[in-house]
C-alpha positions, -999 to 999 in steps of 0.1 A, spaced: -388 915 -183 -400 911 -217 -412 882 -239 -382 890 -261 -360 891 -234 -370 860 -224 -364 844 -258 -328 859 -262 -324 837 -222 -335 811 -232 -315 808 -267 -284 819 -246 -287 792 -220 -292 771 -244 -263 774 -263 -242 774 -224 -253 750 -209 -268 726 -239 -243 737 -267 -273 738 -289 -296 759 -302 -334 769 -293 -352 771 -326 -390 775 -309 -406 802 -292 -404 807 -253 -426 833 -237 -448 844 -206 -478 827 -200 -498 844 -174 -528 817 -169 -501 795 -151 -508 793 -116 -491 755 -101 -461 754 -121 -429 775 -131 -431 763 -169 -437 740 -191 -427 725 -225 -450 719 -250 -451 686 -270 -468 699 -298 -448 730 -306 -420 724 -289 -421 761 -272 -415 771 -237 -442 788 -210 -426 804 -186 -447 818 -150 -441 854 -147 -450 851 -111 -413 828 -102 -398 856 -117 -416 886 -97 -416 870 -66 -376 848 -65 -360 866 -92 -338 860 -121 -320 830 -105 -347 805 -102 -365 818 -137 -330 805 -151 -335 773 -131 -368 772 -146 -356 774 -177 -330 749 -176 -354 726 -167 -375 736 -196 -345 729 -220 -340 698 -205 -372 687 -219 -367 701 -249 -334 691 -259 -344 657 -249 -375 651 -267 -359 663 -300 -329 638 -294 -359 611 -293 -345 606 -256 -363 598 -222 -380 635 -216 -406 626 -188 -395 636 -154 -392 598 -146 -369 583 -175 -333 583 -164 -319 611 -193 -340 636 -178 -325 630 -142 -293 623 -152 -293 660 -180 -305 679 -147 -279 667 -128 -254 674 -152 -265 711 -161 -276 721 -125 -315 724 -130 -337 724 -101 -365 690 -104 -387 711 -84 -392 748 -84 -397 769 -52 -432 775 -42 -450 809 -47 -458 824 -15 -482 851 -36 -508 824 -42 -532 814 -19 -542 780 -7 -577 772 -21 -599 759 15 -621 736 8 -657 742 25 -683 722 24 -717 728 27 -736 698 36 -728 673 69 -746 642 65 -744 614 89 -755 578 92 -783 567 114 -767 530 112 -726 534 124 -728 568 129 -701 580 100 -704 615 91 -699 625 55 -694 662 40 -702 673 4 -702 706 -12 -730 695 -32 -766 680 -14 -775 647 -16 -808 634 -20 -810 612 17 -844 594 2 -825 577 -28 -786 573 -11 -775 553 17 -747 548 41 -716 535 18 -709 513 50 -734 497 65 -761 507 36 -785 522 66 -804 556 57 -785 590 60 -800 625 80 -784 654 73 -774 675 103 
């Protein structure tokens, strides 16, 4: 699927499902990673992730798009568009859209790893840092004795 073919979608559901038009742009943005789409304030166009589509198919890209329009439609009407004002929830309600999208299953969990184990010569409390910490000018955040790094 196509940025064009995503524009004539997301006019067609919006006519459906809204009964009004989409007058912006709505395309494929490839540099989203944590979210199935999002509206834009400024330009009032639509990002949609590729990736929802690829991996759950047509049916929740629609979803996704709903719950674009929802945001868009609103915010032009000057209503509640945030996904905490009453319109919003009460527009996705009525029109079917998902609040939350699946998640992607392609994309892997960042692990965090840390480097550094310091611990307290005081209480004994054990800190990790990815970054190393200077144990002549920091103390314990506790009980302010001095830190060794294991």
């Amino acid at each position: 699927m196509e940025n064009e073919q995503i524009q004539k979608l997301v006019e067609e559901l919006s006519i459906k499902y809204f009964g009004r038009p989409f007058l912006h742009q709505a395309s494929f943005n490839t540099r989203l990673r944590t979210t199935g789409g999002r509206y834009l304030l400024k330009t009032s166009n639509i990002e949609l992730n590729k990736l929802y589509y690829q991996e759950h198919g047509i049916d929740e890209l629609k979803g996704i798009i709903l719950h674009e329009l929802c945001h868009y439609h609103l915010h032009l009407m000057k209503k509640g568009y945030k996904h905490e004002d009453k319109d919003f929830k009460d527009l996705l309600k009525k029109v079917g859209a998902p609040r939350y999208c699946k998640p992607l299953t392609s994309i892997k969990k960042r692990t965090v790893s840390y480097k550094y184990k310091y611990q307290c010569s005081g209480c004994g409390q054990t800190f990790l840092r990815k970054r190393k910490v200077d144990i002549k000018r920091f103390v314990c955040g506790i009980c302010k004795s001095p830190l060794k790094q294991l």
